[in-house]
Each structure stands twice: as C-alpha cells, then as structure tokens.
C-alpha positions in Angstrom: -73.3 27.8 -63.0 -75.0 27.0 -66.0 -78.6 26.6 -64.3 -78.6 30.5 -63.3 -79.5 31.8 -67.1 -81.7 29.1 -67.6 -83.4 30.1 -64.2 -83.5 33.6 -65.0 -84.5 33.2 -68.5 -87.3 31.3 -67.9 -88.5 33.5 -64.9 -88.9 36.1 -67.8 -90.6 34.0 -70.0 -93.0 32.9 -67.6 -93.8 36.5 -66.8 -94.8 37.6 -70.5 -97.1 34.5 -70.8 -99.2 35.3 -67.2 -98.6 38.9 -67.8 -102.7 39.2 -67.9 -103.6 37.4 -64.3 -100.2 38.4 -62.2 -101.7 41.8 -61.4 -104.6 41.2 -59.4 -107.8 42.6 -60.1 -108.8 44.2 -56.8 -108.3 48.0 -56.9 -105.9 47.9 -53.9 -104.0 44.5 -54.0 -103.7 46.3 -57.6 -102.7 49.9 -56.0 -100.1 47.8 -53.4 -98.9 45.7 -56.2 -98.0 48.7 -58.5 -96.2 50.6 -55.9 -94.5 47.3 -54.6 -93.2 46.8 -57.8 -92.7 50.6 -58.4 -90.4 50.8 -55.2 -88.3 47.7 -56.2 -87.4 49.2 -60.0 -86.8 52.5 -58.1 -84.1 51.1 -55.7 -83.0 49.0 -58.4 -82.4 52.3 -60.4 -80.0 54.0 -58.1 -78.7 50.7 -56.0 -77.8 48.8 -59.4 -78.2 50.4 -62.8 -76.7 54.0 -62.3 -73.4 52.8 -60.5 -73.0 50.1 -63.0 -73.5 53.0 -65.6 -70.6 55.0 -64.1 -68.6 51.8 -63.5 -69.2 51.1 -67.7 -67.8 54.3 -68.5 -64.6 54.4 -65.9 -63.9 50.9 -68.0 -63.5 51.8 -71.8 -60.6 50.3 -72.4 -57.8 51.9 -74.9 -57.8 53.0 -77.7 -61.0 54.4 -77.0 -60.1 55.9 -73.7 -58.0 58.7 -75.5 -61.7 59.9 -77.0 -63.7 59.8 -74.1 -65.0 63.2 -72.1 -66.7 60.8 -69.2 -70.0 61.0 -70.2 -70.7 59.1 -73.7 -72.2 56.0 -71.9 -74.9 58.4 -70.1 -75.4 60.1 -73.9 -76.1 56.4 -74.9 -78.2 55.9 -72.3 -80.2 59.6 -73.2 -80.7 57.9 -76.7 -82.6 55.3 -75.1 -85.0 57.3 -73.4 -85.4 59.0 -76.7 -86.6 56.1 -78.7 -89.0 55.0 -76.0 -90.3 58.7 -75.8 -91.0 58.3 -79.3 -92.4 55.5 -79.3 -94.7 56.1 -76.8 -96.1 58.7 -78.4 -96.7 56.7 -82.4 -98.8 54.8 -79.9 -100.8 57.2 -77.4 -101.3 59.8 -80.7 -102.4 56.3 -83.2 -100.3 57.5 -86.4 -101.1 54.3 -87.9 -103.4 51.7 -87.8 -104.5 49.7 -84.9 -103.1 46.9 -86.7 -99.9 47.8 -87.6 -99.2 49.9 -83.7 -100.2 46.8 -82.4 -96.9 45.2 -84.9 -94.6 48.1 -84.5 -94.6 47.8 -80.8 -94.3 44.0 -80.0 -91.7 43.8 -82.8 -90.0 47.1 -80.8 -90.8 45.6 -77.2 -89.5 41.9 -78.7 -85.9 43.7 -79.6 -86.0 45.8 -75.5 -86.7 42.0 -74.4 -83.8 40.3 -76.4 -81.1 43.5 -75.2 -82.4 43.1 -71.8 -81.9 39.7 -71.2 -78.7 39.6 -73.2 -77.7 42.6 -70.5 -78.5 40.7 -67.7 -77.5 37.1 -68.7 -74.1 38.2 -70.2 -72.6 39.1 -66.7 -71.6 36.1 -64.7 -73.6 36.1 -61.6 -73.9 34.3 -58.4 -77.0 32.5 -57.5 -78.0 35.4 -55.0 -77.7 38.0 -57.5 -79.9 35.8 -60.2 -82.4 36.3 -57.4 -82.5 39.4 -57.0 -82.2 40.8 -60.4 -85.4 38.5 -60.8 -87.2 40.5 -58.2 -86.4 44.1 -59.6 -86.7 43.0 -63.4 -89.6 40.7 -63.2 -91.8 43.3 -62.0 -90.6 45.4 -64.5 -91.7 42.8 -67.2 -94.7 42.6 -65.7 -95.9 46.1 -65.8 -94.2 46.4 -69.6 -96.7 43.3 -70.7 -99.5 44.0 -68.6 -99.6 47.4 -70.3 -99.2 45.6 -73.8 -102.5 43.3 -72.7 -104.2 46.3 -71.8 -104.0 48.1 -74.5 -103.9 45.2 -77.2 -105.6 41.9 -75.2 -106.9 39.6 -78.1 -103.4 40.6 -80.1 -101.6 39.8 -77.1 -102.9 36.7 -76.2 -102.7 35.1 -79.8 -98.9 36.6 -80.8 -97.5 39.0 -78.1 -96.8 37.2 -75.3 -94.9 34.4 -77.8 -92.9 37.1 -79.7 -92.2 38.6 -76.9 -91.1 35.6 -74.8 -88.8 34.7 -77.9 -87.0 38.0 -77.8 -85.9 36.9 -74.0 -84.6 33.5 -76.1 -82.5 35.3 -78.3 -81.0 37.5 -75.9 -80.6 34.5 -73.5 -78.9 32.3 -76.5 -76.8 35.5 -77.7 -75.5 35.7 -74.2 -74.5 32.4 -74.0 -73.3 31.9 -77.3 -71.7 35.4 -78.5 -68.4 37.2 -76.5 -68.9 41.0 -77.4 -66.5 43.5 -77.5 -66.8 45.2 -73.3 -67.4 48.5 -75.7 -69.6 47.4 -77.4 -71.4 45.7 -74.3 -71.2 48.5 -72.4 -72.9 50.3 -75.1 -75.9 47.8 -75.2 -76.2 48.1 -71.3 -76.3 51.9 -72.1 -79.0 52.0 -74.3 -81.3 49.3 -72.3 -80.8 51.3 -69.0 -82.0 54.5 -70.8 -85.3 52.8 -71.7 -85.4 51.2 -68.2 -85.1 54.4 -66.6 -87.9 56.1 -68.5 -90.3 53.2 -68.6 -90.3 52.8 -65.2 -90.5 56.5 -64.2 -93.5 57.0 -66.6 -95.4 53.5 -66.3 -94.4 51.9 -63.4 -95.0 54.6 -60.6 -98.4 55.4 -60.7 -99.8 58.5 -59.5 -100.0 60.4 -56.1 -103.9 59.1 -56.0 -103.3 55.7 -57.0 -99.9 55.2 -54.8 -100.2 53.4 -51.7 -97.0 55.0 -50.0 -96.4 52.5 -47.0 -95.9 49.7 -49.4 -93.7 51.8 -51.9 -91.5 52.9 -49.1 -91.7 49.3 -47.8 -90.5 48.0 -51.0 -87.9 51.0 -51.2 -86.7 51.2 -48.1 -85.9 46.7 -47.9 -84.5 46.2 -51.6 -82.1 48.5 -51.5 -81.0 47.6 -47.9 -80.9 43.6 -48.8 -79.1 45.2 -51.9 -76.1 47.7 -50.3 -75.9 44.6 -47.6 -75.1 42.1 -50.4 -73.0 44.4 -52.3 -70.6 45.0 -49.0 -70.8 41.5 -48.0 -70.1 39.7 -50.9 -68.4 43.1 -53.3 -71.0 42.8 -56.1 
C-alpha cells in the first residue's frame, strides 16, 4: 500500500515543522504531555524495538552466520548510544562555537532523521502498524525537535526544521527506492535503536519532580496492551 509511507512520512515532517507549538505551554498539560509521550517510547522500547533487535540477530543469514557470537547487533546498537553520548556532551560542554554546534547538530540530527525513517519505512507494514509506529515515534520526534528549538529557536525556525524535515525525505525515498542487503539493514536498525534507546531514557523521561505518574503509567500500561494485543492477533 503505497499511501502508508507517504502517510507516515509526512506525519514526521509535519512534526519537525510544529515542533515549537505541539508541546503546550502550561506547566502541567506540559508535565502530562512529557510523561504521555515518555510512557509511549518506553513501551515502544521493550514491546517493539528490543524483540525486533533479538529477532535481527537470530536472522543473519550465511555466510555471516558462521562469525556470529549472538550479540554483534546489540554491540551495534552500544555504538549508537556512543555517538549520541558524545554528542550530547560537544553540545552541553560548548567546544565550539554557537554557530557551528548549532550546524554540527542539525546536520547530525538530519542524518538520525534520514536512518530513522529509512528503518521504519523500509519494512512493509499494515495500515494498523503505520498507526501505531506514528504514535510511539512522533512523540519521539517531537521531544528531539522541541529540544533543538529550545536550545537554538531563531536557527531552528529559519533552517532546522527544513533540514531536518528533508533528512525524513531522504530516508523516505532511500526506502522506497534502494533494496539493502538484510545485513546491512539490520545493521542500520541497530545503530538507530541504540540512539533511540538513549535519547529517550535521557530526554524524554523527565524527572521524578516533573513526572506526572498516572499519565505515564496510563500511557505505559495502554500502548503496550493495544500493542502485545495486535501482535497476537494479527503475528506482527
């Protein structure tokens, strides 16, 4: 169904451009929102990406089966949470320039965009799943760019949200366009779940003082029930 990436796509390009207004302003629709969002990229954590993880290593294919020790994908994945650790810290410690941090991470966040979409859009999906990978990713998008606009809001406004939005197009059209190796997909998937995992751990749950628990465990406790339903139902 050819309308599902173009659905999803532009869900995520949507996202980067109203980054700045989706969160609301209010300190409590803010503190619900966060731990709303939190709880979905949580569930979608250990519901989705860490059995798909395992599931992308019990795959590799010969001949590179015979070198495997069940564990490279989740050492590909470590090297994602790497880079982002590093990253994070050119921009809290201000190495460089405002400038040129400002570059450096759009350009950086642009490339996480394009291998996130590519992930997502390069497995065939029904039109339920499109759904719901929009609800556990769009959030996630959200809290990335919001972040961005915090930190950098005339920059953002004038070229982030554009370059970013464009890295979503060139994973979308790589998807659709380009048949990768499984390896070397799974290898991709790898790497962006490592950077998932951390960025939502550090950034996206916010703190004991500023989580409003009912909503968290509301948002918890529902995606990953709708999810393991779906999955039994339907054998995601």
């Amino acid at each position: 169904m050819l309308w599902i990436p173009f659905f999803i796509g532009l869900v995520f390009i949507m996202i980067h451009f109203f980054a700045s207004v989706l969160v609301p302003a209010e300190k409590l629709k803010q503190m619900k929102w966060f731990s709303f969002s939190g709880g979905l990229a949580v569930s979608y954590i250990f519901i989705y990406l860490l059995p798909t993880l395992h599931k992308q290593q019990s795959d590799i294919e010969e001949p590179f089966r015979r070198l495997t020790m069940e564990s490279e994908i989740y050492f590909v994945g470590l090297l994602g949470v790497l880079l982002f650790v590093g990253i994070q810290i050119v921009i809290q410690n201000n190495y460089i320039s405002h400038t040129s941090t400002f570059w450096s991470v759009i350009i950086f966040y642009a490339l996480y965009n394009a291998l996130v979409s590519y992930s997502v859009l390069s497995f065939e999906v029904s039109a339920i799943q499109a759904v719901f990978y929009c609800v556990a990713i769009g959030p996630h998008f959200v809290a990335v760019a919001h972040d961005m606009w915090r930190k950098f809001p005339v920059e953002y406004n004038k070229y982030g949200r554009y370059i970013l939005a464009v890295g979503i197009i060139v994973g979308w059209i790589v998807a659709l366009t380009t048949e990768l190796t499984p390896l070397f997909k799974s290898i991709i998937f790898s790497l962006v779940s490592g950077a998932m995992i951390f960025t939502v751990f550090k950034h996206e749950l916010p703190d004991e003082k500023e989580t409003h628990f009912p909503t968290f465990f509301t948002a918890v406790v529902m995606y990953s029930a709708i999810t393991l339903s779906l999955k039994f139902f339907f054998e995601w």
